[in-house]
C-alpha positions as CSV (number, residue, x, y, z in Angstrom):
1,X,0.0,0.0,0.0
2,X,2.9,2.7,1.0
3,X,4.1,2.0,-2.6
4,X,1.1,3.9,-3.9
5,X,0.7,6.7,-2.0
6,X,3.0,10.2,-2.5
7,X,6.0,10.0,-1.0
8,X,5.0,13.0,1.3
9,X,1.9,10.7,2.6
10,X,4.1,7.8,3.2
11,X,4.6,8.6,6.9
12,X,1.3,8.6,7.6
13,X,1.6,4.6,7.5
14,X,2.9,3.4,10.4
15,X,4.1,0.5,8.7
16,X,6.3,2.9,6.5
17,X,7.4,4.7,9.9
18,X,8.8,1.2,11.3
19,X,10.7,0.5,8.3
20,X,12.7,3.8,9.2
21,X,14.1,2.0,12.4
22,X,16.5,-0.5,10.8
23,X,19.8,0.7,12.1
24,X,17.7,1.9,15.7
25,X,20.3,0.4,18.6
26,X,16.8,-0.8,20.6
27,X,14.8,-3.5,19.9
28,X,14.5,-5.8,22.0
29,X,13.2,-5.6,26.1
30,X,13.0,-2.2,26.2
31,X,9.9,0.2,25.3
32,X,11.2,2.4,22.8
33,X,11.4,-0.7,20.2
34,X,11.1,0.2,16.2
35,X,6.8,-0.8,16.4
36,X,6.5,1.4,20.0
37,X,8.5,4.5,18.1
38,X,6.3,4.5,15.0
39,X,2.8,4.4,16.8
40,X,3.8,7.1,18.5
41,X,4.5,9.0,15.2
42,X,8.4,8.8,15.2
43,X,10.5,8.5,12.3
44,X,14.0,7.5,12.6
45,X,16.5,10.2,11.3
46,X,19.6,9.0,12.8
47,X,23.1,11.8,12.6
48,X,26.7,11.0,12.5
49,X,27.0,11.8,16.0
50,X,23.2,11.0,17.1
51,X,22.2,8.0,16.2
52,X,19.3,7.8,18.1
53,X,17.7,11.1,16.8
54,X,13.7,10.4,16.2
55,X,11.1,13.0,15.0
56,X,7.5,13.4,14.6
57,X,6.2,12.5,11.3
58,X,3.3,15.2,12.2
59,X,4.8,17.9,14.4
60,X,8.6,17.6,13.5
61,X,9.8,17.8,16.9
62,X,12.3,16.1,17.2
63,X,14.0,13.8,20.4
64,X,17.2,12.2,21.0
65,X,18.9,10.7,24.1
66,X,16.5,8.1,24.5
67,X,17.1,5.1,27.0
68,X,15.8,1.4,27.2
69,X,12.9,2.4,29.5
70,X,11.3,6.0,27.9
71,X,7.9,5.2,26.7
72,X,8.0,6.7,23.3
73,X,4.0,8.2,23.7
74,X,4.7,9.6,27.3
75,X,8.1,11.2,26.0
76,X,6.0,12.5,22.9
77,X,3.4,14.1,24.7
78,X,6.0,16.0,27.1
79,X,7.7,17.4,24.8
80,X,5.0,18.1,21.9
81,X,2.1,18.2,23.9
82,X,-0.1,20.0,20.9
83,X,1.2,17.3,18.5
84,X,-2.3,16.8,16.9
85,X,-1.2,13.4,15.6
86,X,-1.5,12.6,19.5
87,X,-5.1,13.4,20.2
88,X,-6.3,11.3,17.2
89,X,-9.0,9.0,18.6
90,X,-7.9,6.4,15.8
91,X,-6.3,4.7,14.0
92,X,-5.0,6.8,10.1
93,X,-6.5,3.9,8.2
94,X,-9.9,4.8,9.7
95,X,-10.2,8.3,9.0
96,X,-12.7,10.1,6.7
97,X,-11.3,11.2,4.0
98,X,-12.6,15.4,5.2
99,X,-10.6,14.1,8.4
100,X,-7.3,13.0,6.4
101,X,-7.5,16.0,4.3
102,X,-7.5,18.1,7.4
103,X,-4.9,16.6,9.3
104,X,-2.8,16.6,6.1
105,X,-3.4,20.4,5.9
106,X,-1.7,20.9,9.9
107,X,0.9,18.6,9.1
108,X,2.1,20.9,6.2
109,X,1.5,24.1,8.2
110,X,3.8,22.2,10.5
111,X,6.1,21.9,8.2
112,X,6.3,25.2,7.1
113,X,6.7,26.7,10.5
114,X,9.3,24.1,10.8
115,X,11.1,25.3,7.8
116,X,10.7,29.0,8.5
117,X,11.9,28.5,11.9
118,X,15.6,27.1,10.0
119,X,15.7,29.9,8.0
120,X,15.1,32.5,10.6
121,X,18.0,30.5,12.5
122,X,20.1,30.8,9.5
123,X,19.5,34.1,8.8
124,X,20.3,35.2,12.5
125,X,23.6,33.5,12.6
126,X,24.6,35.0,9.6
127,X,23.9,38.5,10.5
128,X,25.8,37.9,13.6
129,X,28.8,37.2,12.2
130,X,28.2,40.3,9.9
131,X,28.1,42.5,13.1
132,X,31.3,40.8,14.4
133,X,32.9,41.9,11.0
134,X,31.6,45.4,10.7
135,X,32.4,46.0,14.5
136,X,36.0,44.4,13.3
137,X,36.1,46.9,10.7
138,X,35.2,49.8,13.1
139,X,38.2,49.5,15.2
């Protein structure tokens, strides 16, 4: 079924979310495995020096530093408390498709805040180092 959608929908499956977990260092007896992660709406996006970096699929946030025993819902919910994906009542697969639509709509203004956010970072850092140099300049 993934195969078919848009690759943007694709993380909407959970099945398509656990796939993501392949090089995740828990699996097994513990309760952040690969299956626990995706219900909760994480996608594995692993770093060179994080490798245990996980974000929403929905609200972007993302978490690292995760241990055997963090419940991947209750650590979710902490730190993204207004992560719509959280309050659905069930399961994606069941949704109307008015009720996809919508949630498809958040999840891209998400996305765009997400996105702006990096850009405003970006910009910020660059115009500090163009103060350091025209203060450099000055002297």
């Amino acid at each position: 079924m993934a195969a078919q959608l848009p690759e943007r929908l694709k993380p909407f499956l959970a099945e398509y979310r656990v796939e993501s977990f392949q090089q995740w260092p828990f699996n097994d007896d513990c309760l952040c495995t690969p299956e626990r992660m995706a219900k909760a709406g994480f996608i594995h996006c692993p770093g060179d020096n994080a490798p245990d970096v996980a974000q929403c699929f929905f609200c972007f946030k993302e978490l690292e530093g995760w241990e055997p025993d963090d419940d991947p819902m209750e650590e979710h919910r902490k730190h993204s408390p207004r992560c719509v994906f959280l309050s659905l009542q069930k399961d994606v697969a069941d949704l109307t498709m008015r009720e996809f639509m919508k949630l498809a709509k958040e999840r891209t203004m998400n996305l765009a805040k997400k996105q702006i956010m990096q850009k405003v970072k970006e910009f910020e850092k660059r115009a500090s180092h163009v103060r350091s140099e025209i203060s450099r300049l000055r002297k």
